[in-house]
C-alpha positions, 0 to 999 in steps of 0.5 A: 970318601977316600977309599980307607974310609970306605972300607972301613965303613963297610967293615962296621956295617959287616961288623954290626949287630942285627935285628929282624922284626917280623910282623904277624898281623890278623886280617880276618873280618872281626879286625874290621872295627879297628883297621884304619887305627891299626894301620895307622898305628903300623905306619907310625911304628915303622916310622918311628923306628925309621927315626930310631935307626940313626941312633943305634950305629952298632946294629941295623933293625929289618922289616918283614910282615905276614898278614893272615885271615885263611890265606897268608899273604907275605912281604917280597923280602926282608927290607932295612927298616929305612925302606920298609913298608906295608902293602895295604892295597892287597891287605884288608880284613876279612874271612877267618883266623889262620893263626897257626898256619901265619906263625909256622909259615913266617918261622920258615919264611925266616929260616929260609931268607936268613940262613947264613945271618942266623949263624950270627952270634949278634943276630936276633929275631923278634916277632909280633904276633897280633890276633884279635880271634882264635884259631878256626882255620889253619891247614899246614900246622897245628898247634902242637907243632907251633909251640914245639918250633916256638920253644926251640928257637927261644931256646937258641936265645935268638928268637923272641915271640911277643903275642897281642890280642886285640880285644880278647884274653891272649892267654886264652887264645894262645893255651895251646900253645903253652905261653902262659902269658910269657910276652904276652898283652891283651888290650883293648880295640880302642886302645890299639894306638896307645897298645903299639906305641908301648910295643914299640917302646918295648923293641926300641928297649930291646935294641937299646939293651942289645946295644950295650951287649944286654940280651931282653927276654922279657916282654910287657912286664909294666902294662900299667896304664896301657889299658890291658884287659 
């Protein structure tokens, strides 16, 4: 590659829009019943977005995951999703729900790797949080303070916060936090596949839309035939 090419390529990938996608994923006990289809469903996301990436030349998508039951056990780093994966090996479900500690604790593991990124006008955060329980046991945050960070990052329009319950009503789950269904899904266990392949479809809308300088702010607006409970 002559060395004009070079820089230039380099200028682009300086230039491109960003997107981090961070993973809020239950690993208390009750997920038990559908964690050999989750993580199934997980890997084929990755990879799908693995094959989506060379699509979207303006823009490059990130990985990052926090899996939580009491404690919280987090990826090394924020990887390009062409390098992403999950550690399964120390990940598997057992003990209680930490939901607001695994939210509060993943905006700060944010804030803190992106801090000169998030100052980015093109940069966006997107977060999945899945739960297939309520909130029984976190120590450091609580739900107040949770739905206080959550509403102001929306506000700065580069954070969208997408919550799934997997066999239970996710509103309910999340009242205190005051979303009202706002990008929100509930479904069933059984569904969990079919569920993460229209969450993927979802993000893979969003990058599409950003690429065309169109900010998605809403999420699982068309939940027919996804098997919602």
């Amino acid at each position: 590659m002559a060395l004009t090419d070079l820089w230039e390529d380099l200028t682009n990938k300086a230039m491109n829009k960003q997107t981090y996608y961070h993973l809020v994923l239950d690993r208390s006990g009750s997920m038990d019943s559908c964690w050999k289809e989750a993580r199934q469903s997980f890997q084929t996301q990755l990879q799908g977005f693995k094959d989506k990436q060379v699509e979207f030349t303006d823009q490059d998508l990130f990985f990052s995951y926090c899996a939580f039951n009491q404690a919280l056990k987090f990826s090394e780093g924020i990887l390009p999703i062409s390098q992403a994966a999950i550690d399964w090996r120390e990940i598997f479900p057992d003990g209680m729900t930490s939901l607001y500690d695994a939210i509060g604790s993943s905006i700060q593991f944010l804030k803190t790797k992106l801090r000169t990124e998030l100052e980015n006008e093109h940069t966006d955060v997107v977060m999945l949080i899945l739960t297939d329980g309520f909130e029984n046991s976190s120590r450091i945050f609580n739900g107040h303070e949770v739905k206080r960070l959550i509403n102001e990052l929306e506000l700065s329009g580069k954070w969208r916060f997408l919550f799934l319950g997997a066999g239970l009503n996710v509103e309910e789950a999340t009242r205190e936090l005051d979303r009202n269904g706002k990008n929100s899904f509930s479904f069933e266990k059984n569904s969990i596949q079919a569920s993460m392949s229209f969450v993927s479809e979802e993000i893979t809308d969003f990058m599409d839309l950003k690429s065309k300088g169109v900010k998605k702010d809403e999420f699982f607006k068309n939940k027919s035939g996804k098997n919602p409970l």
